[in-house]
NUROKE-209968 format. One record per residue (C-alpha): x, y, z. Coordinates in steps of 0.25 Angstrom, whole numbers, plus 5000, padded with zeros to 4 digits. Layout:
# residues N
<<X Y Z>> ...
This chain:
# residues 259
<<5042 5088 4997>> <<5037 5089 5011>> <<5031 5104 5008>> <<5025 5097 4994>> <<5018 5087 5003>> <<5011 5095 5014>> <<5005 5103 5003>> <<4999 5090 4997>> <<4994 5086 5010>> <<4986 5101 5013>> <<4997 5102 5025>> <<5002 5115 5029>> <<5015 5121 5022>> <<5022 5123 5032>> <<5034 5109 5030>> <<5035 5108 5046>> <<5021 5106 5050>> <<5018 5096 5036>> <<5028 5088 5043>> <<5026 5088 5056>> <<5011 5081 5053>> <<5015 5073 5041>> <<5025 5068 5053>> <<5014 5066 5062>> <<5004 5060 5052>> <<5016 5048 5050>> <<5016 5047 5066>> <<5003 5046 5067>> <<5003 5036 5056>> <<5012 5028 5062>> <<5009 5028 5077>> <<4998 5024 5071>> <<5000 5012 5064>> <<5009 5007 5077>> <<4996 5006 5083>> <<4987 5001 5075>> <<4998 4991 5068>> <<5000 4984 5081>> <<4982 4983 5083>> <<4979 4978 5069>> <<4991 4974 5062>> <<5001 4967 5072>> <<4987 4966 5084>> <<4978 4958 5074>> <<4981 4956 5059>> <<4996 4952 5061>> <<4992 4938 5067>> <<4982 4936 5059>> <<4989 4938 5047>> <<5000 4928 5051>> <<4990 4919 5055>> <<4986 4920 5039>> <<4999 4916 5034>> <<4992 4902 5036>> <<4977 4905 5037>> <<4972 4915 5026>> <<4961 4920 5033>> <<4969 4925 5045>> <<4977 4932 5034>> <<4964 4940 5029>> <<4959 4943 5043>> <<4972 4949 5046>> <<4973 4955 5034>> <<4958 4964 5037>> <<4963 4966 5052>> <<4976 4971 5045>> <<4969 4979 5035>> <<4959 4986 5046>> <<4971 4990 5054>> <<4977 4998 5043>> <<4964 5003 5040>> <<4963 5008 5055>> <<4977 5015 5054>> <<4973 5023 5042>> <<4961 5027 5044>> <<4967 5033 5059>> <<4976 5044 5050>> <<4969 5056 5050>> <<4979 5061 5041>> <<4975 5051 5030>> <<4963 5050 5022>> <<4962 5036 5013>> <<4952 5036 5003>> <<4946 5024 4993>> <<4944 5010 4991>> <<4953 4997 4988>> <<4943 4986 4983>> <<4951 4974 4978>> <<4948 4960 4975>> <<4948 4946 4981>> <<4963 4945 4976>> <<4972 4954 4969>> <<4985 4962 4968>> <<4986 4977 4971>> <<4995 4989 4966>> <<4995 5003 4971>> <<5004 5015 4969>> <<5014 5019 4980>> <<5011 5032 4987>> <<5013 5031 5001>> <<5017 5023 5015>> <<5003 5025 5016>> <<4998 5017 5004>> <<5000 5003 5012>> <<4995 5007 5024>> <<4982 5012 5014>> <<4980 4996 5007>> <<4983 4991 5020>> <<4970 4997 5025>> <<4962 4994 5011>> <<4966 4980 5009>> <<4968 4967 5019>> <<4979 4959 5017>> <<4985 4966 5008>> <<4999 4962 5003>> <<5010 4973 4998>> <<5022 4972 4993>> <<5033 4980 5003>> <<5047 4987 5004>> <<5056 4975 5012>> <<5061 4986 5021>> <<5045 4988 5027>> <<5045 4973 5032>> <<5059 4976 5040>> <<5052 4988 5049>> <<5048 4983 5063>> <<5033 4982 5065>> <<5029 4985 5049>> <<5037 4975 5043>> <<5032 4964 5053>> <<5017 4967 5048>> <<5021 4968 5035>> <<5026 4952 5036>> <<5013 4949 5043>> <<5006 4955 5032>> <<5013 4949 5021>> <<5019 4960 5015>> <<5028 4960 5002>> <<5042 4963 5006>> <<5050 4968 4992>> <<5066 4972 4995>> <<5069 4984 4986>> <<5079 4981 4975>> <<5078 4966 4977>> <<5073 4959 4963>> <<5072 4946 4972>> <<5062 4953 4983>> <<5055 4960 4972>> <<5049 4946 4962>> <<5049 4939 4977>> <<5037 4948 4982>> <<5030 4948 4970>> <<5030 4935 4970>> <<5024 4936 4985>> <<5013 4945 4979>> <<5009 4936 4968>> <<5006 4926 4980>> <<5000 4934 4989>> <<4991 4939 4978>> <<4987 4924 4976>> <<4983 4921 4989>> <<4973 4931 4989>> <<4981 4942 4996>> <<4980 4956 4992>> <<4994 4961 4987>> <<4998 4974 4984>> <<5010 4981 4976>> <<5014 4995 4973>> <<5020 4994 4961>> <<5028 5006 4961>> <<5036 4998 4972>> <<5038 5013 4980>> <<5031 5025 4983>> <<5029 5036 4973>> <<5033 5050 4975>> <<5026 5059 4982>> <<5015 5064 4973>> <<5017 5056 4961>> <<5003 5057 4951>> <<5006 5043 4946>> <<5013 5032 4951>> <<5027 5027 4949>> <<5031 5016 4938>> <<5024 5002 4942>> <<5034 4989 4944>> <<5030 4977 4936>> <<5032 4966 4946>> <<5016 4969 4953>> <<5010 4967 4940>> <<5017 4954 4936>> <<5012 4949 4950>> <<4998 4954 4947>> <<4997 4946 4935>> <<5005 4934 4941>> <<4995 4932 4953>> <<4982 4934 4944>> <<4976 4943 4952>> <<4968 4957 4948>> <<4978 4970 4952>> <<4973 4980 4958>> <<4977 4994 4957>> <<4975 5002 4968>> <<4979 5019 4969>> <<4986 5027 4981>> <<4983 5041 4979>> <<4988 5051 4990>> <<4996 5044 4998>> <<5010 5050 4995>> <<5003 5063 4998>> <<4999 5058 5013>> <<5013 5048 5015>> <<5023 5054 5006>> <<5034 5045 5001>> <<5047 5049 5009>> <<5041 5057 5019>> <<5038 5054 5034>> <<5026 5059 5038>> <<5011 5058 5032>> <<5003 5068 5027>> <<4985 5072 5028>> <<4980 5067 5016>> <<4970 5058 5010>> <<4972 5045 5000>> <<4966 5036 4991>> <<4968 5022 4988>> <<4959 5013 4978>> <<4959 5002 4972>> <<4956 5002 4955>> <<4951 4993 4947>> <<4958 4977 4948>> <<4966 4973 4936>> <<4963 4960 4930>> <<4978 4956 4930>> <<4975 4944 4919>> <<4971 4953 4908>> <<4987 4956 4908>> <<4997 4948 4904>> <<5008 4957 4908>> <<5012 4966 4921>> <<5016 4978 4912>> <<5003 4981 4907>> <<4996 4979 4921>> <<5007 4986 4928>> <<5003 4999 4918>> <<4988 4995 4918>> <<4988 4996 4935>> <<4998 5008 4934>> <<4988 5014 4926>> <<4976 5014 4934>> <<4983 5017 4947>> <<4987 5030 4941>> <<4975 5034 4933>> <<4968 5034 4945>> <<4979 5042 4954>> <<4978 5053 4943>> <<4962 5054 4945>> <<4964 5054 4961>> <<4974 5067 4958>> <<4964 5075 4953>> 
């Protein structure tokens, strides 16, 4: 896998040196969200956003000072190029495939206050899963049916407060490579037509080439995320169809971006 992945990524055969900077890359990645965390998110947008739990346009502002830090930590990989637009409107609910560690990080650059559903295990890590409280993050234990209809429930209201909420409906990342994407869960689409609210698909291309799923260390690459057209949720009256209509879209478009 290691020797199929430096290929992809244009780096050199040789298994040793692909390693050594994909291993570097990580470093850099995360030395660098250390110091730019603690600026924006835990220097700035952190009080602002706890501030919001009570004052909605605290909440916002911390949101954009949020969104801005993330942006900045991107954009300082020079291993990592992002490409395309996310245009949503006033209130919705996005869906995305899974790629990549990386595919977070991208919305969170692209779209202030945004909400996502999370493995319960992220909230636990010291540092991270603080933030990811203060940003009002979905925590969802694995294997736990409880855990699972309690945060969609959570998403339904943040959608209606006006909050941008995100799921991947695949619940996990794909495999490395994948053309398509894995089988779509129901439960985000019953929530979509619960809250009322246009869905949005958005696609992840090449994400899994520069962060590949079980491995440490981040390849040179370049990406792109985008937003498609909204779906009008209320011309469904079940989350089947919309599940395979949004399922649909996302990979259609993933075929014509590997071309």
């Amino acid at each position: 896998m290691r020797r199929e992945a430096a290929v992809l990524r244009g780096l050199p055969r040789n298994e040793g040196f692909a390693n050594l900077a994909s291993r570097f890359c990580l470093t850099y990645f995360i030395l660098c969200t250390a110091v730019v965390g603690s600026l924006f998110a835990y220097g700035g947008a952190a009080s602002l956003m706890l501030i919001g739990r009570k004052y909605r346009p605290a909440w916002l502002l911390g949101g954009r000072v949020m969104r801005f830090g993330v942006d900045t930590l991107m954009r300082l990989q020079f291993w990592l190029t992002i490409e395309g637009e996310i245009r949503l409107p006033a209130r919705c609910m996005t869906v995305s495939n899974h790629r990549s560690h990386l595919d977070m990080f991208i919305l969170l650059a692209r779209i202030p206050n945004i909400r996502a559903v999370a493995k319960a295990e992220l909230f636990r890590l010291p540092g991270l899963g603080l933030m990811m409280r203060v940003m009002r993050q979905f925590p969802l234990e694995r294997g736990s049916v409880e855990s699972y209809w309690r945060t969609m429930d959570a998403v339904v209201e943040g959608a209606l407060v006006g909050d941008p909420v995100h799921v991947f409906p695949e619940m996990t990342r794909c495999n490395t490579g994948l053309p398509g994407t894995d089988e779509f869960h129901l439960a985000p689409f019953r929530v979509a037509l619960r809250a009322k609210v246009p869905l949005v698909p958005i696609v992840v291309h090449g994400t899994d080439r520069c962060w590949p799923k079980g491995h440490a260390g981040c390849f040179v690459g370049r990406v792109r995320v985008e937003s498609l057209e909204p779906i009008d949720t209320a011309a469904y009256t079940d989350a089947g169809s919309l599940r395979d209509e949004a399922r649909r879209r996302i990979e259609v478009r993933l075929r014509e971006l590997a071309q």
